[in-house]
C-alpha positions in Angstrom: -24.5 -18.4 -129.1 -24.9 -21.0 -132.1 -22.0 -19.6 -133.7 -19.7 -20.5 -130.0 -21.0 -23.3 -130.3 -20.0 -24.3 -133.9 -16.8 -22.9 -132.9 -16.2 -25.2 -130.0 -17.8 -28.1 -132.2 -14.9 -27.2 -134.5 -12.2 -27.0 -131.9 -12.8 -30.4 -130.5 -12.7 -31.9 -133.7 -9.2 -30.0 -134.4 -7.9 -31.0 -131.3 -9.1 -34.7 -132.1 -7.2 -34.6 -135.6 -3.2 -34.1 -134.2 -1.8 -34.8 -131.1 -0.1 -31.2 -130.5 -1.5 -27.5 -131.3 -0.1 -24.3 -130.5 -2.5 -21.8 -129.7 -1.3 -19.5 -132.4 -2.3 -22.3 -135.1 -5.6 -23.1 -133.6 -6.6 -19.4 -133.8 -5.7 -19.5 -137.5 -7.7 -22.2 -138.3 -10.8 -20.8 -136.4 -10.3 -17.6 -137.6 -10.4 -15.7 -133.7 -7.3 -14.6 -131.4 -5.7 -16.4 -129.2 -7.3 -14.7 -126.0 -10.6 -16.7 -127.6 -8.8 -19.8 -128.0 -8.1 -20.1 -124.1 -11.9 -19.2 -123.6 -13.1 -21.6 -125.7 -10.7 -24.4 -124.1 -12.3 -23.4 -120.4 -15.3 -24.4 -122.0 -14.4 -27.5 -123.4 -12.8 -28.4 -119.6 -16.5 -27.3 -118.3 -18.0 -30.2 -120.6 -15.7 -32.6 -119.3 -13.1 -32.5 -122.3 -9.8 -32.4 -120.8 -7.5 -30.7 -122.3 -4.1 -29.9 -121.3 -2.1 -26.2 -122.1 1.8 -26.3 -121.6 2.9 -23.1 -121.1 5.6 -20.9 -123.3 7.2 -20.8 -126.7 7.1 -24.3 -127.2 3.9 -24.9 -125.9 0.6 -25.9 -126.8 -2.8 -27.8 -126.5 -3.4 -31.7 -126.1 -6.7 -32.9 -125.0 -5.8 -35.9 -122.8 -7.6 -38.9 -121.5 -10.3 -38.3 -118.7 -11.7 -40.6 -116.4 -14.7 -40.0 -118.1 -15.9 -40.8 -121.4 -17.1 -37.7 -123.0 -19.0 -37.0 -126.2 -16.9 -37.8 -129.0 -16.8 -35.4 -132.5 -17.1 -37.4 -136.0 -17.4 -36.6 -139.0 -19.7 -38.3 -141.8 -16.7 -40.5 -143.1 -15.6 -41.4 -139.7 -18.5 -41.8 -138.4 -19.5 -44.4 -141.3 -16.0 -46.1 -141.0 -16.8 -46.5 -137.2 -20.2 -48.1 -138.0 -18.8 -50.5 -140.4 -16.0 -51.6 -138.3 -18.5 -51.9 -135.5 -20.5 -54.4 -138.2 -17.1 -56.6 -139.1 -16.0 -56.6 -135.2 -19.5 -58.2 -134.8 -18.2 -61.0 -137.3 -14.8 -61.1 -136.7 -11.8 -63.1 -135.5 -11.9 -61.7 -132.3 -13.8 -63.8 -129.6 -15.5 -61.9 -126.7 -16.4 -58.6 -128.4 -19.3 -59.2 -130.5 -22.4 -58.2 -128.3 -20.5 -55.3 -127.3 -19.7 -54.4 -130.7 -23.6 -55.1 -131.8 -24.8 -52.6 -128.5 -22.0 -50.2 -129.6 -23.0 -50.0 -133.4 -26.7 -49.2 -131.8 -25.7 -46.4 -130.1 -24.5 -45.0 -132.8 -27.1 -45.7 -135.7 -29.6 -44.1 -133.3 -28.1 -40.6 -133.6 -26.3 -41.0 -137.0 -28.1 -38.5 -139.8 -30.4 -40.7 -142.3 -28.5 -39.8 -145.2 -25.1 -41.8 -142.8 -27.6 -44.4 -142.3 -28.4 -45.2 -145.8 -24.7 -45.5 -146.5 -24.4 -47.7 -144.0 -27.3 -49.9 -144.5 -26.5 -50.1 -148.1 -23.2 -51.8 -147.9 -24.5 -54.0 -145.3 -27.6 -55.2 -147.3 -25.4 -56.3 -150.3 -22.9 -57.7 -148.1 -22.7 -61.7 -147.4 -20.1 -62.6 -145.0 -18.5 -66.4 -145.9 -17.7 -68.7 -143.0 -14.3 -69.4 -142.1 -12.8 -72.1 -140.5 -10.2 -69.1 -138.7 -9.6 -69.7 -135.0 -11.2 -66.3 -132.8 -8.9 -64.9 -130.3 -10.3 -63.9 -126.6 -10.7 -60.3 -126.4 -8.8 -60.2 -122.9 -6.0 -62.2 -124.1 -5.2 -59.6 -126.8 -5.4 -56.7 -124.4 -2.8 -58.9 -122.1 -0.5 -59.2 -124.7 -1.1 -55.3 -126.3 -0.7 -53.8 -122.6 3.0 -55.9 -122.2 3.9 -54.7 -125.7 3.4 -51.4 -124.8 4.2 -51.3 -121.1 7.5 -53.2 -122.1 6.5 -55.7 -119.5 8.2 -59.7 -119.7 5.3 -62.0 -120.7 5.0 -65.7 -119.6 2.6 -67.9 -121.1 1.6 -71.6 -122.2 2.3 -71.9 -125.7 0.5 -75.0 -127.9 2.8 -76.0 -130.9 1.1 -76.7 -134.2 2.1 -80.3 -133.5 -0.4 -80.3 -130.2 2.9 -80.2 -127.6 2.9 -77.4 -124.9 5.5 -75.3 -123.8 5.7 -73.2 -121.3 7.5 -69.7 -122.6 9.2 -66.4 -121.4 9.2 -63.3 -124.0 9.8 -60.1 -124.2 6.8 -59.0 -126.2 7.4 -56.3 -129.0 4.2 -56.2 -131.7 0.5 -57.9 -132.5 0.5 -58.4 -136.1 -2.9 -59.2 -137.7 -3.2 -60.9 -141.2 -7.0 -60.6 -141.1 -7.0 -64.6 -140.5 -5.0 -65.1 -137.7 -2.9 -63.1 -134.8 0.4 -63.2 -134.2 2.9 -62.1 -131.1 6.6 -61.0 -132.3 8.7 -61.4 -129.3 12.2 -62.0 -127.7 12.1 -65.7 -126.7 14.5 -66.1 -123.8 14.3 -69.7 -123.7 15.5 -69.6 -126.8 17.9 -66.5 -127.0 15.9 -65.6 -130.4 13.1 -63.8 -131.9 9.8 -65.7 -132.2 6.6 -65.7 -133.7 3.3 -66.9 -132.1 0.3 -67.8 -132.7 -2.2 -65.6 -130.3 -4.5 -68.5 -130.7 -2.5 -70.7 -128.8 -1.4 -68.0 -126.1 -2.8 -68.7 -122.7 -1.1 -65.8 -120.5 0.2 -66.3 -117.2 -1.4 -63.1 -115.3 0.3 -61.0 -114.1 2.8 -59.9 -116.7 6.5 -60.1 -115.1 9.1 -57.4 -114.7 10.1 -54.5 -117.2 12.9 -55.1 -120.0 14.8 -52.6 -122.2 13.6 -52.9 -126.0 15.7 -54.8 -127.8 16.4 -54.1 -131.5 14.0 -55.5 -133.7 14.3 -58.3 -135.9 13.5 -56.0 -138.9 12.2 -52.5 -139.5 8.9 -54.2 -141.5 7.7 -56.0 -138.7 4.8 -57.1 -140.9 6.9 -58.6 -143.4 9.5 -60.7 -140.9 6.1 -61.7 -139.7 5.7 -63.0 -143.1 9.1 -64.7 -143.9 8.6 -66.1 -140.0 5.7 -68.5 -140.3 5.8 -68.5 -144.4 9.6 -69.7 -144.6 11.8 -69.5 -141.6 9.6 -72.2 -139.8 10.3 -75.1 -141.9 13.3 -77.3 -142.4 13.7 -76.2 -146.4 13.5 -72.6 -147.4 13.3 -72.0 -150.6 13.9 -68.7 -153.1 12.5 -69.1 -156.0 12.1 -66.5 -158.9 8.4 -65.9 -160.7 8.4 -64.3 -163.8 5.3 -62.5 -163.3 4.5 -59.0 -161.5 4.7 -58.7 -157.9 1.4 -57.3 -158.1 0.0 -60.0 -159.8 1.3 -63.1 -157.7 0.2 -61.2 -154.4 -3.1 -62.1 -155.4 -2.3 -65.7 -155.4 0.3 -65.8 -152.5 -1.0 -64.8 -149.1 2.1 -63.5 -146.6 1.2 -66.4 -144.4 2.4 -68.6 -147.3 5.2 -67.2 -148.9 7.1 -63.4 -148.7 7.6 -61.7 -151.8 10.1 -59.2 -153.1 10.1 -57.0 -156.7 12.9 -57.5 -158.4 11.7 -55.3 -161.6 8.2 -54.5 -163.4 7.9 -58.2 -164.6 9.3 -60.3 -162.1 9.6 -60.7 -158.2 11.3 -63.4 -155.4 9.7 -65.9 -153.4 10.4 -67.3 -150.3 8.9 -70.3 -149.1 8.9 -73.3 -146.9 7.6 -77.0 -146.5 9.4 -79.7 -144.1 7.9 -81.8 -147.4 9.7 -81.5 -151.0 7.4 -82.6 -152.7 5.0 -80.6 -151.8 6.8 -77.5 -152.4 7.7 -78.7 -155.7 3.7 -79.1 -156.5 3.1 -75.9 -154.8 5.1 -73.8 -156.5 4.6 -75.4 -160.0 0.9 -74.7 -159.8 1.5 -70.8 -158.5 0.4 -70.8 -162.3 3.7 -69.2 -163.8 7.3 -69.8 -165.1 9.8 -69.5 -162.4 13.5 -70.7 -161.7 14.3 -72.4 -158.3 17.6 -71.3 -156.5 17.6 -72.2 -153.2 17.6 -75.1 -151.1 19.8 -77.6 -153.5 17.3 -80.3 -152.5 14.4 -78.7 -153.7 16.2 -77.8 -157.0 17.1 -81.7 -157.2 13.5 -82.3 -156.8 12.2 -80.2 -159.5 14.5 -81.8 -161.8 13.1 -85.4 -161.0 9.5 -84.5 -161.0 10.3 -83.0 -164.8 11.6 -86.0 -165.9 8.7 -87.9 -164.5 6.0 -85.6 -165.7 8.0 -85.7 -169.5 8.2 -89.4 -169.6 4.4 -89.4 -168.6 3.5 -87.9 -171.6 
């Protein structure tokens, strides 16, 4: 009997790794036949697990969602990546979930092993979170938006501008993108017959969501990077392209992808795009980025540059 269980123990957590197994490679990897295999599975469906069998060649084994919660399988690295998400959530940028995330991470240290505890309580007594001024994001507007993403569903919602207007907005949603600061929504804007990028912040839906859409092509494969160019560069009346003679590597560590988007162009130096409605404080920004660089692109800021040079020389 302990060694069934053990075996089921170690189904369910095989079944929990990939979304498709044949029975054929889940009797390899549990070492039984694959007469066993379907046993073991009508015992899994007795606990409440439900798993799903697709019959023939190309079958296999899924276990699916259930109206029911049932006891989930971790293992010690997931179940201490679990706990310390549970801790950040607690802290984090997203409004709405922190008592749940507290009474969820209590749950769980209550039947994690002492030596999982220890790990866990380790790296949160040596940790200090540091205020930040970030905006949160409701909880329920997030799910909104994620569920239209997914569902391919036309979202409507009031928009607030960084200037303070308000705009009322129809998209067709595609992605959430997080920068670990802020949220953003990449979406079809058919007001404007363009891609747009929003700040989740400023989202209020309009519930419900509207009628489906076909997908459109993306703006860009990396949606994580036109993210970045969007509210870094594209935003602002001058974009610049500038060239740092330093390591990509290096000036990522100084350039965060809400500020600028960078590109290698070899080992030792790498392209920066930028933007500011103000030259002159591009100019400043980019001279104090801390290395030598070469402006390109707009003309106006390469102009500017040139008199702040002269300016700076004559001063000293």
């Amino acid at each position: 009997m302990k060694e069934t269980s053990a075996r089921l123990l170690r189904l369910l957590s095989l079944l929990q790794t990939r979304r498709d197994w044949s029975g054929e490679d889940l009797a390899d990897r549990l070492g039984v036949t694959t007469r066993t295999v379907r046993r073991d599975v009508d015992k899994l469906r007795g606990l409440g697990y439900p798993v799903n069998a697709t019959p023939g060649a190309a079958g296999g084994y899924r276990l699916g969602a259930g109206a029911a919660l049932p006891p989930l399988l971790l293992d010690d690295d997931e179940a201490v990546a679990v706990a310390v998400g549970l801790r950040t959530a607690a802290g984090g940028t997203v409004s709405g979930i922190e008592e749940t995330s507290v009474r969820a991470l209590a749950k769980l240290e209550q039947v994690l092993p002492s030596r999982l505890r220890h790990r866990v309580n380790a790296l949160q007594s040596i940790t200090v979170p540091m205020a930040t001024a970030a905006p949160t994001v409701d909880a329920d507007v997030l799910t909104a938006i994620a569920a239209a993403c997914r569902d391919h569903q036309r979202l409507r919602f009031d928009y607030r501008s960084h200037e303070g207007t308000d705009s009322l907005r129809t998209t067709e949603p595609h992605r959430l993108v997080h920068t670990g600061r802020y949220w953003y929504l990449v979406a079809w804007d058919a007001g404007r017959e363009d891609w747009r990028t929003f700040r989740v912040d400023r989202i209020t839906p309009k519930i419900p969501t509207g009628p489906r859409f076909t997908p459109r092509e993306p703006p860009d494969t990396d949606i994580a990077a036109y993210t970045s160019w969007a509210v870094s560069t594209g935003a602002y009346r001058y974009r610049a392209r500038i060239t740092l003679h330093a390591p990509i590597e290096r000036m990522a560590l100084k350039v965060p992808p809400t500020t600028g988007f960078l590109e290698a162009i070899d080992d030792r130096t790498c392209t920066l795009r930028t933007g500011s409605n103000a030259l002159d404080a591009l100019a400043v920004y980019i001279a104090l980025i801390g290395v030598d660089f070469v402006v390109h692109e707009p003309p106006e800021l390469v102009e500017q540059v040139r008199t702040l040079a002269g300016r700076f020389s004559r001063a000293t």
